[in-house]
Structure formats: structure tokens, C-alpha cells
MDTraj code that builds the backbone (N, CA, C; nanometers):
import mdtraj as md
import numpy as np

residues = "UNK UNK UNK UNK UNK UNK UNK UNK UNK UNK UNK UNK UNK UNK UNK UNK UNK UNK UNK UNK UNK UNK UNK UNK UNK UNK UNK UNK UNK UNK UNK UNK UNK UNK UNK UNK UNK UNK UNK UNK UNK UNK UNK UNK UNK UNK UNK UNK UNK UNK UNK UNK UNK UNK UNK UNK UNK UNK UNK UNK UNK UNK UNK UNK UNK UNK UNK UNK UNK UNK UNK UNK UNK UNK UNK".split()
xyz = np.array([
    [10.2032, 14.1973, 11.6913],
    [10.1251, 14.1962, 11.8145],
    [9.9775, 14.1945, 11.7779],
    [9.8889, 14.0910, 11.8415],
    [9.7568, 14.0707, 11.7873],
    [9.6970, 14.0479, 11.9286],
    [9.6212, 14.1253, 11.9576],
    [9.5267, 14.1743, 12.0844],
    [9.3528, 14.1129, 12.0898],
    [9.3335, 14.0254, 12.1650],
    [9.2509, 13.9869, 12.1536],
    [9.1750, 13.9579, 12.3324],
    [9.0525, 13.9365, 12.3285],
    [8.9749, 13.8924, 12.4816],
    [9.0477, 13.7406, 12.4854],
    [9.0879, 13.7350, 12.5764],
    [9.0805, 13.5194, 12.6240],
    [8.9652, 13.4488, 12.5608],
    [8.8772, 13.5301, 12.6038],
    [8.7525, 13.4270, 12.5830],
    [8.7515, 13.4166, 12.4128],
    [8.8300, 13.4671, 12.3430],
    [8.7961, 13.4546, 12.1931],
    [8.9096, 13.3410, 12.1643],
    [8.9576, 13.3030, 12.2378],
    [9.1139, 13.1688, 12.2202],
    [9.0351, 13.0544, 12.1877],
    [9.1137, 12.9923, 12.0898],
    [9.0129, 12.8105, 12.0773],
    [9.1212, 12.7507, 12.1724],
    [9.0497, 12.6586, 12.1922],
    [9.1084, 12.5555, 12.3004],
    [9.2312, 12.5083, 12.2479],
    [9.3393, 12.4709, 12.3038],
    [9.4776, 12.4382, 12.3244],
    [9.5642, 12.5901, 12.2609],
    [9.5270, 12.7259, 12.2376],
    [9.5717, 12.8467, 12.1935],
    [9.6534, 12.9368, 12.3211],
    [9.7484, 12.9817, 12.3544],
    [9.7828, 13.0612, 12.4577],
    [9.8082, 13.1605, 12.3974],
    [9.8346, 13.2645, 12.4759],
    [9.8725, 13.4146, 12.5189],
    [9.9231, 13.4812, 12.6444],
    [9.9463, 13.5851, 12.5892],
    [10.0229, 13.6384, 12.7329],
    [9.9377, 13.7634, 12.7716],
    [9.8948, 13.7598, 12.8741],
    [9.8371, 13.8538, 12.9373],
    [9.8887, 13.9969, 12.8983],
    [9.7995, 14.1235, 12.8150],
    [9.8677, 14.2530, 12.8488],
    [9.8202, 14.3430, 12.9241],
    [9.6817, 14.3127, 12.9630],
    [9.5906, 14.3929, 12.9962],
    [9.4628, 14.3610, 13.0568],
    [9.3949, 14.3882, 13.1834],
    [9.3160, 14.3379, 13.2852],
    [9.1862, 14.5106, 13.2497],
    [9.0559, 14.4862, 13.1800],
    [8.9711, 14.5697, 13.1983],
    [8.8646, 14.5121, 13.2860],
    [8.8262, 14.6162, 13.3577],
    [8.7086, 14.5396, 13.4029],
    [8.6735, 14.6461, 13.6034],
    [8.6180, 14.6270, 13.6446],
    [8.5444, 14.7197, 13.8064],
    [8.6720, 14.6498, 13.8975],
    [8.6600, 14.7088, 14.0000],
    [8.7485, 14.6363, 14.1009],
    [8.7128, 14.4931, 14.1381],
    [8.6027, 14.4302, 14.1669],
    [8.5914, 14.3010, 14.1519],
    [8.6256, 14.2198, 14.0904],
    [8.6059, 14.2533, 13.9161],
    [8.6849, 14.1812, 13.8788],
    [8.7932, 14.1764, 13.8393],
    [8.8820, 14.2873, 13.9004],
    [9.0382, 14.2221, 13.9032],
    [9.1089, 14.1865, 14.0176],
    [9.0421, 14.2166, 14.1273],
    [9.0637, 14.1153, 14.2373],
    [9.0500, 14.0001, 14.2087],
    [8.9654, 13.9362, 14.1568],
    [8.9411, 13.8308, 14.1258],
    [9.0233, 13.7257, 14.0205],
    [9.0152, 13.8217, 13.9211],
    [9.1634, 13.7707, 13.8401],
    [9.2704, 13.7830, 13.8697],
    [9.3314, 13.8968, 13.9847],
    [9.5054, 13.9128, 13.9927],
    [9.4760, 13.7635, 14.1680],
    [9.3711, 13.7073, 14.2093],
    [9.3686, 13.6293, 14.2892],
    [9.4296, 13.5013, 14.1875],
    [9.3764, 13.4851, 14.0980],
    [9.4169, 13.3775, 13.9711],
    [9.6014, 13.3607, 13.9207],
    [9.6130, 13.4994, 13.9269],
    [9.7301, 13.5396, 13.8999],
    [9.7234, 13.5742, 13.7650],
    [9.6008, 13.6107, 13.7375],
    [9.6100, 13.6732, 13.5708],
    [9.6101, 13.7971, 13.5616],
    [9.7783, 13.8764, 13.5441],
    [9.8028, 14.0214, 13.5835],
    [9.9048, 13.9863, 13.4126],
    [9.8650, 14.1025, 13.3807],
    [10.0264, 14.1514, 13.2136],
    [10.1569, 14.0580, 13.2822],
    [10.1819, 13.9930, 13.1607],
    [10.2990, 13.9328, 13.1708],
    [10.2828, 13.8187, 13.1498],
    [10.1568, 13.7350, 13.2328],
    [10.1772, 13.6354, 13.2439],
    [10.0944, 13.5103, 13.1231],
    [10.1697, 13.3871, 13.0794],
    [10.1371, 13.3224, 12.9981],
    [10.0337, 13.2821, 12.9631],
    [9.9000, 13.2601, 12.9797],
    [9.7932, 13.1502, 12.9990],
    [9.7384, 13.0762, 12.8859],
    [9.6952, 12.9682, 12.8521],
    [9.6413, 12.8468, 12.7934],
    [9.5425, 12.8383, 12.7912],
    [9.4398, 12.7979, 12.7119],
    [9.3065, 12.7487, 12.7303],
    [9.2967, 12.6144, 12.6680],
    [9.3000, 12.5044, 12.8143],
    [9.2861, 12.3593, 12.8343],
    [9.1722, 12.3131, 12.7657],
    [9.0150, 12.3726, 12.7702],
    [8.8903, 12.3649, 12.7262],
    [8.7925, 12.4147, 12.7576],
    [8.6564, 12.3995, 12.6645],
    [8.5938, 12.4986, 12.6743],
    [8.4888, 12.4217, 12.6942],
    [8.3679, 12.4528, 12.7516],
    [8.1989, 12.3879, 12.7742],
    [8.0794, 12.4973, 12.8042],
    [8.0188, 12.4988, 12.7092],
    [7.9252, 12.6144, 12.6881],
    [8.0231, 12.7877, 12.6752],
    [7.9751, 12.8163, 12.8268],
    [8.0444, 12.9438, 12.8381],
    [8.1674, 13.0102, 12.9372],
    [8.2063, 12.8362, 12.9557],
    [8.2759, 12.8517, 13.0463],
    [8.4303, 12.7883, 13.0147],
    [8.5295, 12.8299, 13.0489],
    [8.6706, 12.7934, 12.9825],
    [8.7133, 12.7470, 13.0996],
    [8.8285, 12.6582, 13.0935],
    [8.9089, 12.5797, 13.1443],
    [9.0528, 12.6501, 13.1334],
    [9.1514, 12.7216, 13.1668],
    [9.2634, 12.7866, 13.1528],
    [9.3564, 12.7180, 13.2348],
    [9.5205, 12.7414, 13.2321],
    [9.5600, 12.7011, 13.3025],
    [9.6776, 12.8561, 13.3012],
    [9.7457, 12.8799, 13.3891],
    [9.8281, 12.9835, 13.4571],
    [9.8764, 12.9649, 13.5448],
    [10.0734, 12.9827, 13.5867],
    [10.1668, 12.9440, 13.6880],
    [10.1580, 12.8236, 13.6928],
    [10.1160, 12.6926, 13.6169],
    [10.0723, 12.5562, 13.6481],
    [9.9517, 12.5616, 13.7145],
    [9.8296, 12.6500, 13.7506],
    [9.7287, 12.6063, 13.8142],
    [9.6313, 12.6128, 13.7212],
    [9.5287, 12.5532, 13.7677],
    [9.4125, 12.5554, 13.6608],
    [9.2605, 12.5838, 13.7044],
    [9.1997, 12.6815, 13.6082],
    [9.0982, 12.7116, 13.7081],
    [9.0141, 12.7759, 13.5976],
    [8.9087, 12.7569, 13.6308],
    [8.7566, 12.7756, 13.5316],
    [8.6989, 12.9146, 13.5602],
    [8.6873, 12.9433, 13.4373],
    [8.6385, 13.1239, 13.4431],
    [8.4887, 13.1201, 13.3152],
    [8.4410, 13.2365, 13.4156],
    [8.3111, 13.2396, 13.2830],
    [8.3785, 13.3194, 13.1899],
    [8.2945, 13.3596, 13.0495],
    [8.2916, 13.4107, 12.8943],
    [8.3209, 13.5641, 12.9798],
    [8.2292, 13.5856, 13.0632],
    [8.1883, 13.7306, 13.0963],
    [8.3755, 13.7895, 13.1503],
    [8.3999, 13.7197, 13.2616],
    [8.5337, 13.7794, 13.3022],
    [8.6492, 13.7347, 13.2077],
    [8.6357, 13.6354, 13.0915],
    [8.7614, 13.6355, 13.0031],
    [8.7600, 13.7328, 12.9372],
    [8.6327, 13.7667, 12.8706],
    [8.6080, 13.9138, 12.8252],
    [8.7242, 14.0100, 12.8323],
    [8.7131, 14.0268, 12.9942],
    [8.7514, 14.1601, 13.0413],
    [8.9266, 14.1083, 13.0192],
    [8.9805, 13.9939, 12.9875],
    [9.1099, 13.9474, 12.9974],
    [9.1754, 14.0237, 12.8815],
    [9.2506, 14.0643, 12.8500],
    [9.3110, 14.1102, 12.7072],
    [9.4370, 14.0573, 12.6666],
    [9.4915, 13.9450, 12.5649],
    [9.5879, 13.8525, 12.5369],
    [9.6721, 13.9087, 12.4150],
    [9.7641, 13.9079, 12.4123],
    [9.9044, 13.8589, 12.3345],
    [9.8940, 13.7396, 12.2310],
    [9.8349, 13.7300, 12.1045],
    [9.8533, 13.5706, 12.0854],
    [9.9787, 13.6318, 11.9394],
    [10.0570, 13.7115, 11.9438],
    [10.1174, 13.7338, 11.8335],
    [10.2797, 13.6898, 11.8403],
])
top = md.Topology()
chain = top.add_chain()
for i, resn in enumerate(residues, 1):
    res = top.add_residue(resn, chain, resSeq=i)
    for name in ("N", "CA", "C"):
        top.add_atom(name, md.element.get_by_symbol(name[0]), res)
traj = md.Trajectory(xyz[None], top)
């Protein structure tokens, strides 16, 4: 098991969600995404500071700051 932020994934790398840190905003914001423990996510690509992910089949662009707070599974 190797624990890492999202935002540290190179592009085409997944993980599985174990862990959401971060104020109530931003996990409203992410469990709106559907990025709650459990679930798989991908990183499609990256441009400056901003990532491209994909999760449940949807796809949707997050800044550096809230992948941060994402905590991944890549083991």
C-alpha cells in the first residue's frame, strides 16, 4: 500500500481513493465529483496546475490545491 496526494500522479497513473482531507468545502465539493474512499480515479492530463481526472466514467478538471487534499492508493 503506497499513499500518496492525486495531484502527485503522472498522467495516465490511477488510484483508488482512501482518504478525503481538507474544510467542509472542500469535500462537498469533491464527494459532488464522486471522489469519496473506494473509488478508482485516473489522471487523463495535466496543464500547468490543473489536472484532467476521470471518475464513474465522468471527467472533470480539478486544481493542484484540492488534489492535494485527495489521498490515493497507487499500490
Amino acid at each position: 500500500m503506497s499513499l500518496i496526494p492525486l495531484a502527485t500522479l503522472p498522467e495516465g497513473a490511477k488510484g483508488r481513493v482512501v482518504n478525503v482531507v481538507g474544510g467542509m468545502g472542500a469535500l462537498r465539493k469533491l464527494m459532488a465529483m464522486g471522489i469519496v474512499p473506494g473509488k478508482e480515479v485516473r489522471v487523463l492530463g495535466r496543464r500547468g496546475g490543473a489536472m484532467l481526472i476521470s471518475i464513474n466514467g465522468a471527467k472533470f478538471v480539478i486544481g493542484r490545491g484540492l488534489a492535494m487534499k485527495v489521498i490515493v492508493d497507487v499500490g
